[in-house]
Structures are given as structure tokens and as C-alpha cells.
C-alpha positions in Angstrom: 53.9 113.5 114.3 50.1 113.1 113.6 48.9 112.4 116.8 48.1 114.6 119.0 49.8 117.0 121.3 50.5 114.7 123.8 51.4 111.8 121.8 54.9 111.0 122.9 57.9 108.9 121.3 61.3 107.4 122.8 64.2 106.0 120.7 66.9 104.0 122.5 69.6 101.9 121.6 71.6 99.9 124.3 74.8 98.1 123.7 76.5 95.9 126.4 79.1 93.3 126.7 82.0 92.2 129.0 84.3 94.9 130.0 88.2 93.9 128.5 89.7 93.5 131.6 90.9 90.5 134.1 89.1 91.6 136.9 86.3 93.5 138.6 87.3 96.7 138.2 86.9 98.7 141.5 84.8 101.5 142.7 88.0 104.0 142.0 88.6 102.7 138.8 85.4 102.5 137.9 84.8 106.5 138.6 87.7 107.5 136.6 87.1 105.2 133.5 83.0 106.9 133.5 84.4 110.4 134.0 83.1 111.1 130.0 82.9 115.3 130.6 84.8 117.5 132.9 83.0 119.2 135.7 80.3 116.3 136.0 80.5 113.2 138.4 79.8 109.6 138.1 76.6 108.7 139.5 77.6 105.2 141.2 75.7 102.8 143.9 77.2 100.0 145.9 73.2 98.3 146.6 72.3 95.9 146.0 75.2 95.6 143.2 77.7 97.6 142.4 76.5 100.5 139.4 77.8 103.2 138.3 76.9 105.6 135.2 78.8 108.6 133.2 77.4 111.5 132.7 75.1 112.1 129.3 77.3 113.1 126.5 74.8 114.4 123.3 75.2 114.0 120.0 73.7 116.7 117.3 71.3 115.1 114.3 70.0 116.3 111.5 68.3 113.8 109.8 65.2 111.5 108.4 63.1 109.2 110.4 62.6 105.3 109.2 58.2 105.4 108.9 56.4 102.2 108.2 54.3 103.9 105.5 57.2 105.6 103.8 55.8 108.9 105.2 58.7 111.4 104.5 59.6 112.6 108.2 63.0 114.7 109.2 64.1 115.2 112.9 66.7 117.5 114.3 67.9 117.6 117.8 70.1 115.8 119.9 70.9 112.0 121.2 71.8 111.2 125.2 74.1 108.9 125.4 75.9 107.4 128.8 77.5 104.1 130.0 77.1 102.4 132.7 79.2 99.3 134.8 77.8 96.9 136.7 79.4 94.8 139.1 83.0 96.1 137.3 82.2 93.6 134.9 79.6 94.3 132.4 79.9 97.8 130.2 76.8 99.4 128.7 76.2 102.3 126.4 72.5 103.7 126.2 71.5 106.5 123.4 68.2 108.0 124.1 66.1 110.5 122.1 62.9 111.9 122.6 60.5 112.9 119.6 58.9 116.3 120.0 56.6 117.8 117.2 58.2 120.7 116.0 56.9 124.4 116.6 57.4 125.7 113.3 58.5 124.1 109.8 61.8 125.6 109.4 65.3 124.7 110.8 66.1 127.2 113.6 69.7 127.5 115.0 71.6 125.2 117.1 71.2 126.9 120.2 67.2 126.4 119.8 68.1 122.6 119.9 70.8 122.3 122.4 68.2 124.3 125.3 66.3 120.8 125.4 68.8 117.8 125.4 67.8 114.7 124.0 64.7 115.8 122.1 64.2 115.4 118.6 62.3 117.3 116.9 60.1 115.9 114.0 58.6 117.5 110.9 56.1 115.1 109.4 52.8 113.5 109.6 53.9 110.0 110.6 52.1 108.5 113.5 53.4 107.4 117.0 53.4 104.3 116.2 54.1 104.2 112.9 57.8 105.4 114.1 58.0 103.2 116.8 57.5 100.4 114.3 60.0 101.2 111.8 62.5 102.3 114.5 62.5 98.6 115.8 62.4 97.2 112.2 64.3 99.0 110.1 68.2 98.5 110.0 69.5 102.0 110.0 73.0 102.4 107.8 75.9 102.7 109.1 76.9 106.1 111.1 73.5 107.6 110.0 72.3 110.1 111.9 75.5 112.5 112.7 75.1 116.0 112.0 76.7 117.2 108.9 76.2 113.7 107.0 74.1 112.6 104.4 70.6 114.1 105.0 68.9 110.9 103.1 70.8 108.5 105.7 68.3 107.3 108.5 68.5 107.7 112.3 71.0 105.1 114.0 71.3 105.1 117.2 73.6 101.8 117.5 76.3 103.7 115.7 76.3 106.5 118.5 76.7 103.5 121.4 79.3 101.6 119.5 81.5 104.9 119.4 80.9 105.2 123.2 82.1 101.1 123.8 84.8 101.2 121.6 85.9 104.4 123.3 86.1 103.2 126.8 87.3 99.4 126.1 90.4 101.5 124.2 91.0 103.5 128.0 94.6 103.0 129.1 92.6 101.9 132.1 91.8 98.7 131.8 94.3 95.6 130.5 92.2 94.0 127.6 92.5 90.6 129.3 89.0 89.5 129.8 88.1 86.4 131.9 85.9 84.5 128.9 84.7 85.0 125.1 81.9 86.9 124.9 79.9 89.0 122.5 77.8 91.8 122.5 74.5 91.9 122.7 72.4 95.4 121.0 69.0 96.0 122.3 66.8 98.5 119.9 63.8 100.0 121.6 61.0 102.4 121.4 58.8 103.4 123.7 55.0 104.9 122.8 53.1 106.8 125.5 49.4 105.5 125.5 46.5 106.5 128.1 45.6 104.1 129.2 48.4 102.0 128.4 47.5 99.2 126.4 46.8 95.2 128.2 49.6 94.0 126.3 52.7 96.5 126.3 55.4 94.6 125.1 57.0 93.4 121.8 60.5 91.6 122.4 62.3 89.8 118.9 65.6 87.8 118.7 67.0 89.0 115.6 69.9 88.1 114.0 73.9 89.0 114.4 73.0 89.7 118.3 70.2 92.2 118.1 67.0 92.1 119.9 64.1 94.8 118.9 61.7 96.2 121.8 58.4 98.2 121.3 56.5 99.0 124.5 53.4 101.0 124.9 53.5 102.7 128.6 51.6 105.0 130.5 52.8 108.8 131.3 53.9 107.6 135.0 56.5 105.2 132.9 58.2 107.1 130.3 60.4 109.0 132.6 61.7 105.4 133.8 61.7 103.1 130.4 65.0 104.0 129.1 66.3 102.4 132.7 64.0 99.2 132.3 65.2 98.5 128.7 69.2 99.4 130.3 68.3 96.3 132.8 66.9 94.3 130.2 69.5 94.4 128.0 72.1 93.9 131.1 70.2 91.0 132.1 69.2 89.5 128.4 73.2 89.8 127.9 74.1 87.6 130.7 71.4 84.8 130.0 72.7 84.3 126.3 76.7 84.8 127.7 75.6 81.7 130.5 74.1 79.6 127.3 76.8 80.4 125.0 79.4 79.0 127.9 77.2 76.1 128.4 77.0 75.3 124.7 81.1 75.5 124.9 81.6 73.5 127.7 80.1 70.0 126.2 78.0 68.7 128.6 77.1 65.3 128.2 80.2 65.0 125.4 83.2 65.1 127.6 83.2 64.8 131.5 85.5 65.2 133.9 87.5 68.7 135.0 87.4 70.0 131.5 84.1 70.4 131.3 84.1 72.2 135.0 86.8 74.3 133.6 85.1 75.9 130.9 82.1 76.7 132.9 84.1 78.3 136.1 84.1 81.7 134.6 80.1 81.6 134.9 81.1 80.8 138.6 83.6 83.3 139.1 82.2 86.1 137.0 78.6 86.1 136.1 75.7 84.3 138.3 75.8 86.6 141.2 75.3 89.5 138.7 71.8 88.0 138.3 69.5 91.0 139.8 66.1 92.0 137.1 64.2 94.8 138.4 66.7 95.6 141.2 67.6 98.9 140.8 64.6 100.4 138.5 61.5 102.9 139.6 58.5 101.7 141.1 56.1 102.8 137.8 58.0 100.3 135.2 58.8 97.6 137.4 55.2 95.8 136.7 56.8 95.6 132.8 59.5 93.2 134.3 56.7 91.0 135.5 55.3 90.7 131.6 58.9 89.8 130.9 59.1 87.4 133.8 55.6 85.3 132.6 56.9 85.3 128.3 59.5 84.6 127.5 60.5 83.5 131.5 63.9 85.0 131.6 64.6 84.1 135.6 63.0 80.7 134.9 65.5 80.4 131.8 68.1 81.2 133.8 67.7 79.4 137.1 67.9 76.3 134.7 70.8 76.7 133.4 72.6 77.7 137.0 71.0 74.6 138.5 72.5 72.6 135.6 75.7 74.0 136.2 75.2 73.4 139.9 74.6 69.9 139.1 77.8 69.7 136.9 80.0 70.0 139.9 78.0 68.2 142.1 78.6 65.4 139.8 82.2 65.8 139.9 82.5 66.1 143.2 80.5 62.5 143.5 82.9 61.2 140.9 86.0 62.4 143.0 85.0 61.3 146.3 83.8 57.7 145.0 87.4 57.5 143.8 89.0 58.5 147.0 87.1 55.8 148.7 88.1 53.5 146.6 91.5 54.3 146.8 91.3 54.5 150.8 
């Protein structure tokens, strides 16, 4: 990277949707179905909603960097990857990297990479944000990235965290009997240190086939906690598209009665207490949820559609005990 020796880049990918089983899953459960690598414990939290997180597992790369400009750029290092439960319901996986400027031009052993985990190191002239852009861009192929494959194949990231769900939603563990229909959501971010950071940090996209792209500018104070704030934005951008995608199912203002109700009672049962932004996140990056929170208005999104929900079953429960009096 071109500039400077403190410029400073962060890759993630975050992939989350509803864990395959009928119930919470319990704090116990929860522990053993996290525990990714022997010898090192599930970090897990009970306020103010139940959390827990498996330890990183990395992930060796060797190979080139998507560039805006088409600026030849090659990286070698490793990828951090963990997942993370919340409320026994809703599984995340999270593959960080780091970009470094490399010391010296040629390839040095293994060992040289593995001393600093989840750093990339990049050989190139390619700008901070020049990667940052074509990160959150680009779509990498498929299982790019791995060490040992084709060297012309382009950092992916997603690949890495869809190995890591499909791992744990094939555990013994856990009875692939989920309590509604819904699909994953993939969050693709970078992160571009900048002192002073600039006045406005954020770039959020819906993309197509469930992917939203995120570039943010942050200040040094931030970087150590982004890869946290773009974990709860995903978690929380996940459950406000599940909540419209049940709304859009249950045909309101089409049909009436208790089917309508019935298709919307897994929102009840399952997802609007989950319902927390900026909850469990560091003091230096919560003032990027605040952006959020003014454009696009994700709480003001989603207090709508509870309150029309709300009003759904108020409704009913009008309609019921008109007919009761009637009846009486």
C-alpha cells in the first residue's frame, strides 16, 4: 500500500442467519456447539442478551487483492474467523483481515506469517482506499483466497464464513427444525483508518442475492472495535429484512382473521425482543450507530413494522371480543 506508514486497512465478511434448530438453544449448548479449537473457551455474556462467541480459527492466503485501478497487488497472511450466537437464535460467522505493508518483496516462510494472526500482508502500490473500494465492489470467485489455490483467484472472504455456517448448522447438536423460513443475509465491509476521520464515514448498499457492501472511514480509537460494529449491524440488518420478509408472507390487508396472526407469531415468539443496536459494542464506534440510526433509520424501520404487527392482533382481539358480545 501507497499510503503511508500508518495508513491502515480492514477486510471483513459477516454471514448470519437463523440457527436450524426448534428452540433457543441454551447457554450449555450453546458453549459446546462454539467450542471451534481445543484448549480455548467460549467467550459468552448473559447482558443485556444472551452472546456468545468461538474462538478465532485462521485461515492461510496466498493471494491477489481486487484494486479499483487494476493495480497488480498480492497479499499473504492469514484470515480470523469466529461465530457468534445471540439469543440461541441467530448464528454469525465474521472473517477479518488486516492489511499490513510488507517488510520486504519476497515471500518469507509460514512461520513469519502465522507470529501475527489476521494480518495480511500486501505487496503493491494500491492505495487505502483504492482497496477498500474494490473489496466492497468486486464479487470475489468462488473459494478464492485459500492457500494453495489459484494464485490469479481474488481474496474472498464470504467463502471462508460460509465454510464456518455450514459447519456448525451440520453439528449433531442442533435438530434442523427451525421455527420460520429465513435467509441469510452477507455483510461485506472495509474499514479505512483516516486522521481525522472524515464528516461522513459511512457507505451502506443493498445489493443483490442478500448482500449488503460497507465502507467506513474511522479514526485510530475505532479500528480496534469496527469488526464488532459491522458483527451488530449485520445481526441487526438480518432481523429487520427477516421481520419484512414475514410481513410480506403474512398478507396483511389480503386475508384476515387467525391466519394472518399465525404467520406472524414467530416474529412474536422468536425475533422482536432480539432487537438491541449498539448494545453490546465499545464506547469509540458506538457514535457510527448514530449515522446509521439518522439514514437509512434502521430502529425507525423497525418500530414500524412491530407496531404494525402490534396492531394486527389488536385488531383480532377487537374482532373476537365484538363477536363474543354478540353472542352473549
Amino acid at each position: 500500500m501507497s499510503d503511508g506508514p500508518d495508513a491502515m486497512v480492514v477486510l471483513g465478511e459477516v454471514h448470519t442467519g437463523l440457527l436450524q434448530n426448534s428452540t433457543p438453544l441454551p447457554p450449555v449448548a450453546t458453549e459446546q456447539l462454539l467450542s471451534l479449537l481445543q484448549g480455548e473457551r467460549v467467550r459468552r455474556g448473559e447482558r443485556p442478551i444472551a452472546h456468545a462467541t468461538s474462538p478465532d480459527l485462521l485461515t492461510g492466503v496466498d493471494t491477489r487483492l481486487a484494486t479499483a485501478t487494476g493495480t497488480k497487488v498480492r497479499g499473504v497472511g492469514t484470515v480470523a474467523t469466529r461465530a457468534a450466537l445471540t439469543g440461541g437464535h441467530v448464528l454469525q460467522a465474521s472473517s477479518v483481515t488486516r492489511l499490513a505493508r510488507a517488510g520486504v518483496a519476497r515471500r518469507l516462510p509460514w512461520s513469519h506469517y502465522l507470529a501475527r494472526p489476521g494480518y495480511i500482508e500486501v505487496s503493491g502500490r494500491a492505495t487505502a482506499l483504492d482497496l477498500a473500494d474494490a473489496f466492497t465492489s468486486a464479487q470475489p470467485a468462488a473459494g478464492a483466497g485459500r492457500a494453495g489455490q489459484d494464485q490469479d483467484a481474488v481474496l474472498d472472504l464470504g467463502a471462508v464464513s460460509t465454510r464456518m455456517v455450514d459447519a456448525i448448522q451440520a453439528s449433531p447438536r442442533i435438530d434442523r427444525r427451525p421455527p420460520l423460513r429465513a435467509a441469510r443475509t452477507k455483510l461485506r465491509w472495509a474499514a479505512v483508518v483516516a486522521q481525522p476521520p472524515l464528516a461522513s464515514p459511512l457507505r451502506l448498499r443493498l445489493e443483490p442475492a442478500a448482500l449488503r457492501t460497507l465502507r467506513l472511514v474511522c479514526g485510530k480509537d475505532q479500528i480496534a472495535g469496527v469488526a464488532d460494529f459491522c458483527a451488530d449491524l449485520a445481526l441487526h440488518d438480518w432481523l429487520l429484512t427477516t421481520l419484512l420478509r414475514l410481513i410480506e408472507r403474512s398478507r396483511i390487508g389480503i386475508e384476515t382473521g387467525d391466519a394472518v396472526l399465525d404467520r406472524l407469531r414467530p416474529a412474536v415468539d422468536h425475533l422482536l425482543h432480539l432487537w438491541m443496536p449498539a448494545a453490546r459494542l465499545p464506547a469509540p464506534v458506538t457514535p457510527l450507530w448514530t449515522v446509521l440510526e439518522h439514514t437509512p433509520g434502521f430502529t425507525r424501520q423497525w418500530q414500524a413494522c412491530v407496531a404494525r404487527i402490534r396492531d394486527q392482533m389488536a385488531l383480532r382481539a377487537i374482532t373476537l371480543l365484538g363477536a363474543r358480545e354478540q353472542q352473549a
